[in-house]
C-alpha positions in Angstrom: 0.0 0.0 0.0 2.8 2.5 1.1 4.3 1.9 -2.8 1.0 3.0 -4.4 -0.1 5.8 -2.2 3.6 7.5 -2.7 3.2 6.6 -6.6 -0.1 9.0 -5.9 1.4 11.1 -3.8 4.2 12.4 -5.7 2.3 12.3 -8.7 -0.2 15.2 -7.5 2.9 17.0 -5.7 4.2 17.1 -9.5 1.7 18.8 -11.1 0.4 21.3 -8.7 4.0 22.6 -8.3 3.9 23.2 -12.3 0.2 24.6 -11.7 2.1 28.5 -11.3 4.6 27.5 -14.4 2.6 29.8 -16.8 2.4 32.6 -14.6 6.7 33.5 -14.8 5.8 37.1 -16.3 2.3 38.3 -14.3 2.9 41.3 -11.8 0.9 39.9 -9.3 3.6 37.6 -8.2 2.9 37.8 -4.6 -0.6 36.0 -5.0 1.5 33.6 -6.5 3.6 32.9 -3.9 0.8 33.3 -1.4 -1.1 30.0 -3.2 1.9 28.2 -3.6 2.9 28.6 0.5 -0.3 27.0 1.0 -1.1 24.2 -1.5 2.5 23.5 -1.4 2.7 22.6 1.8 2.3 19.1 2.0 -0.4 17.2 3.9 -1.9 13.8 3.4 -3.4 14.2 0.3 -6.1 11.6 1.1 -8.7 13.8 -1.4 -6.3 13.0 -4.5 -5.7 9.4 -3.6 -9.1 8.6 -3.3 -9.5 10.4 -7.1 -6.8 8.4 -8.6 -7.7 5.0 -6.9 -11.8 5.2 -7.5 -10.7 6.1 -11.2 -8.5 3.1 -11.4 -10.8 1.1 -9.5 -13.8 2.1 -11.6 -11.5 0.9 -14.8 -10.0 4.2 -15.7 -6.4 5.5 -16.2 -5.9 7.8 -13.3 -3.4 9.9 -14.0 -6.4 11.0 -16.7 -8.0 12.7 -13.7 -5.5 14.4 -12.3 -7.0 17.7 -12.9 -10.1 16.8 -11.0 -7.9 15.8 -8.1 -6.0 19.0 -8.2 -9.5 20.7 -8.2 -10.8 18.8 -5.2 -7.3 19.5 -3.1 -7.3 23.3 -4.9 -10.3 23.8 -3.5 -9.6 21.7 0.3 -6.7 24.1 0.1 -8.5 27.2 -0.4 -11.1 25.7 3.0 -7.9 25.7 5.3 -6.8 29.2 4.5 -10.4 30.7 4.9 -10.9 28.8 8.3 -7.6 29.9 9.7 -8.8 33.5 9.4 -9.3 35.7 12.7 -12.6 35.9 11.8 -13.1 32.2 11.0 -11.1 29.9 13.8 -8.1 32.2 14.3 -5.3 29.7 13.7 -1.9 30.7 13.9 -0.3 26.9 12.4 -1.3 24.8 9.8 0.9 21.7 8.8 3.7 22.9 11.3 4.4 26.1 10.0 2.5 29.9 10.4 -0.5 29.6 9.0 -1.3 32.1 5.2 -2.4 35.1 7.3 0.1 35.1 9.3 2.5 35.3 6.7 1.0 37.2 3.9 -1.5 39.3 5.6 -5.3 38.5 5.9 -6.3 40.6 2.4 -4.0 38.5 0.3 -5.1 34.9 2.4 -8.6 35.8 0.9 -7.7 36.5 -2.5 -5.2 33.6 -2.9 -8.4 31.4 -1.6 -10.6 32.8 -3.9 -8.1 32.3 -6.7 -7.8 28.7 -6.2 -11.6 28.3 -5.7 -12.2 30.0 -8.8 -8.9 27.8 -10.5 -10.1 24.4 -9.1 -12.8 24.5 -11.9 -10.8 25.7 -14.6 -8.4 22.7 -14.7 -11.7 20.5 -14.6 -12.9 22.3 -17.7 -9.0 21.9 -19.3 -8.6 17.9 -18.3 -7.1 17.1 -21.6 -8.1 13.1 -21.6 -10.8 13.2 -19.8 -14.7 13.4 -22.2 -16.6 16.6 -22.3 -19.4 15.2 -20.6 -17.5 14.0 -17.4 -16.0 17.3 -17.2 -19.1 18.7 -17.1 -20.8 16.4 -14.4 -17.5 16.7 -12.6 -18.1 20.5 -12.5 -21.9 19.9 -11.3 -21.0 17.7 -8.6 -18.0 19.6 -7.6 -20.0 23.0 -7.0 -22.3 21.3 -5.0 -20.3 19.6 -2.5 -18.1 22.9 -2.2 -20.7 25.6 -2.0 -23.6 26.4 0.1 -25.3 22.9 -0.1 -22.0 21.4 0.7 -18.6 22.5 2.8 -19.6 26.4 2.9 -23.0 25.0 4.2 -21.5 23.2 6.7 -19.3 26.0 7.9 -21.9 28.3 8.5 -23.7 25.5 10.3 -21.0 25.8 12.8 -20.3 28.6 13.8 -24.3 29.1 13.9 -23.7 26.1 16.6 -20.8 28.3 18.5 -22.7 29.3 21.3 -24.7 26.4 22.1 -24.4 22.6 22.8 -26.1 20.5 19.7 -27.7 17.7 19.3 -26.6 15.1 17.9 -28.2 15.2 14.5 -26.7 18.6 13.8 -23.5 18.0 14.8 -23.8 14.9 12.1 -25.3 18.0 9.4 -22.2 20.0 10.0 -19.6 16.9 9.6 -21.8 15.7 6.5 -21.1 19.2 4.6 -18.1 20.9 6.5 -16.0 18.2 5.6 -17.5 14.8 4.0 -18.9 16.6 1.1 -15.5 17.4 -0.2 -14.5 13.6 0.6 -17.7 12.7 -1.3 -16.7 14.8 -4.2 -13.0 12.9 -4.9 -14.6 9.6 -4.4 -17.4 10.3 -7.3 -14.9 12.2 -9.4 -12.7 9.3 -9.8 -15.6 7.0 -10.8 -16.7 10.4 -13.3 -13.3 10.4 -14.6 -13.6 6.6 -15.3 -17.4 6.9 -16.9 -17.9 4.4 -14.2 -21.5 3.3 -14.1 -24.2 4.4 -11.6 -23.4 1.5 -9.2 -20.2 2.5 -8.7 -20.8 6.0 -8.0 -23.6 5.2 -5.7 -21.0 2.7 -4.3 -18.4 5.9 -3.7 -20.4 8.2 -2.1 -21.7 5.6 0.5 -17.5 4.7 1.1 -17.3 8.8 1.3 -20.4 8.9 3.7 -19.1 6.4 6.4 -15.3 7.1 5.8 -15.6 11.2 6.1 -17.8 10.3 9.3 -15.1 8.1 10.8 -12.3 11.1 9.8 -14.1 13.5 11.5 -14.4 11.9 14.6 -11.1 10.9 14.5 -9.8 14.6 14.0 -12.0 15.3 17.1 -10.0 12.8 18.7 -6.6 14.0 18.3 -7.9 17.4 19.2 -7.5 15.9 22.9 -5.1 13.2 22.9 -3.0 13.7 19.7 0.7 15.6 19.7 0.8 18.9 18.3 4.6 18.2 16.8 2.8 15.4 14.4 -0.2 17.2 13.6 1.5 20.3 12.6 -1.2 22.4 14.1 -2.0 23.3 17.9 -4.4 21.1 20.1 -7.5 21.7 22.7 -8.5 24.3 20.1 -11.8 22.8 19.8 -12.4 22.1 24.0 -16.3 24.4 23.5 -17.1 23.3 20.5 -19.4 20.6 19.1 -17.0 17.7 18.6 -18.3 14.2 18.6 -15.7 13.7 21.5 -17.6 16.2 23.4 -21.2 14.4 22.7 -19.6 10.9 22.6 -16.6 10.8 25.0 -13.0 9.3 23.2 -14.2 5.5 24.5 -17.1 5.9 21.8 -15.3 7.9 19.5 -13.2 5.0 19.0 -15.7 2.7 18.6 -17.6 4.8 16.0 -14.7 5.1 14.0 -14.2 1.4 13.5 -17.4 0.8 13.0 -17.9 3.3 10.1 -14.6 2.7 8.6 -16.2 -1.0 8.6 -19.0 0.0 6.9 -17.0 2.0 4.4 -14.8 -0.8 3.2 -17.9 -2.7 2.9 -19.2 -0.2 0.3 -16.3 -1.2 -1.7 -17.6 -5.1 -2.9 -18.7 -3.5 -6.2 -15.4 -3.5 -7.1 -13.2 -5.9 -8.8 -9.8 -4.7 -7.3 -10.2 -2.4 -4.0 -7.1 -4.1 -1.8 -5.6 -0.7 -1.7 -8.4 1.0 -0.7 -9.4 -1.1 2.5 -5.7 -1.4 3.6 -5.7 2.5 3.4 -9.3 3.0 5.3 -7.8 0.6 7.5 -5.0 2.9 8.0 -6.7 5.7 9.2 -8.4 4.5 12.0 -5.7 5.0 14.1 -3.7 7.8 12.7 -1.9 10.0 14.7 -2.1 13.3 12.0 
């Protein structure tokens, strides 16, 4: 598994360092430089993996949807320096070094955002292998999971939820949208990128449903008992807020995350060749970053 999630890896680290290649004589370098600090800064890079292995899985070539997985992490990228914003969660680290703001000011944190937002779906229209009609669905589904249905929804649903204990059912609303719709969105855009059939798409989003569910709680989890130094970002940031660990306690966390990630790989028996995929759901449920 290690093999074929660096192959994947290193392969989306490639192109979005060349994604600024064209830009060598714009003025406006410092936006540049402000997208690159951020989306070059390494991180797991689950949402392109899960891209490239539901294309291949689905009986595509993935490295024919490596635009859509530089969209989905373009636009995950674009999430992290928006919610890092004083006005947003006030973060001062993100993957072990000072967060955009901090560096380039909050004024050019927004616009480098909003330029990857706004680029994410421009190298989905470009994908130069890919068929005009997945391109297009991949640009429907995309927008939804992203905007106000999706991970924007979801963010406003918590910090609507700041000042108040929820119930559980909302605290599942904001996971669903603030961060499984994005997961959802690789998942089915690997299958799009593969013209996979309606099974299998049905088939991702219920593996996206169950695994962003167990990813969430997890990340509640290390909120409390992980080590700053691995996650690259501070901890007990999230002691008032609506965590599953706060409505669960970590004894049921953990179980909930086994259980889900259970489920997920059980979404995967439609395919023919998932190994990879279970061994790296498997892999998460006890990560330590």
């Amino acid at each position: 598994m290690k093999n074929e999630l660096q192959t994947y890896v290193s392969h989306i680290e490639k192109y979005l360092d060349g994604c600024f290649d064209f830009y060598e004589f714009e003025p406006q370098t410092v936006l540049f430089d402000s997208m690159r600090y951020s989306l070059l800064a390494g991180g797991k890079r689950l949402r392109p993996v899960f891209v490239f292995d539901f294309c291949r899985m689905a009986g595509g070539c993935w490295p024919d949807a490596t635009p859509f997985a530089a969209a989905v992490e373009m636009i995950h990228t674009y999430s992290l320096i928006h919610d890092d914003l004083p006005s947003m969660d006030n973060d001062d680290l993100r993957r072990g070094r000072p967060t955009n703001h901090k560096v380039y000011g909050e004024a050019m944190a927004i616009l480098a955002g909003d330029a990857m937002l706004t680029s994410a779906f421009g190298h989905i229209a470009d994908a130069p292998a890919l068929s005009a009609e997945s391109k297009l669905r991949a640009v429907s589904y995309l927008s939804r999971c992203a905007a106000e249905t999706g991970m924007v929804g979801g963010q406003v649903l918590d910090i609507l939820a700041e000042q108040r204990e929820c119930t559980e059912q909302e605290i599942l609303n904001i996971q669903s949208r603030k961060t499984g719709a994005l997961i959802k969105a690789a998942c089915v855009l690997g299958v799009m990128a593969a013209n996979g059939t309606a099974q299998q798409e049905f088939a991702a989003m219920e593996f996206a449903d169950h695994l962003g569910l167990a990813f969430q709680i997890r990340d509640d989890m290390l909120d409390v008992i992980g080590d700053a130094e691995k996650l690259g970002k501070a901890t007990g940031m999230d002691g008032q807020k609506n965590t599953f660990v706060r409505l669960y306690g970590l004894q049921k966390c953990e179980e909930l995350v086994k259980e889900h990630t259970e489920a997920a790989i059980d979404a995967l028996d439609v395919f023919a060749d998932s190994e990879f995929m279970r061994e790296l759901a498997m892999s998460l449920v006890g990560r330590e970053m």
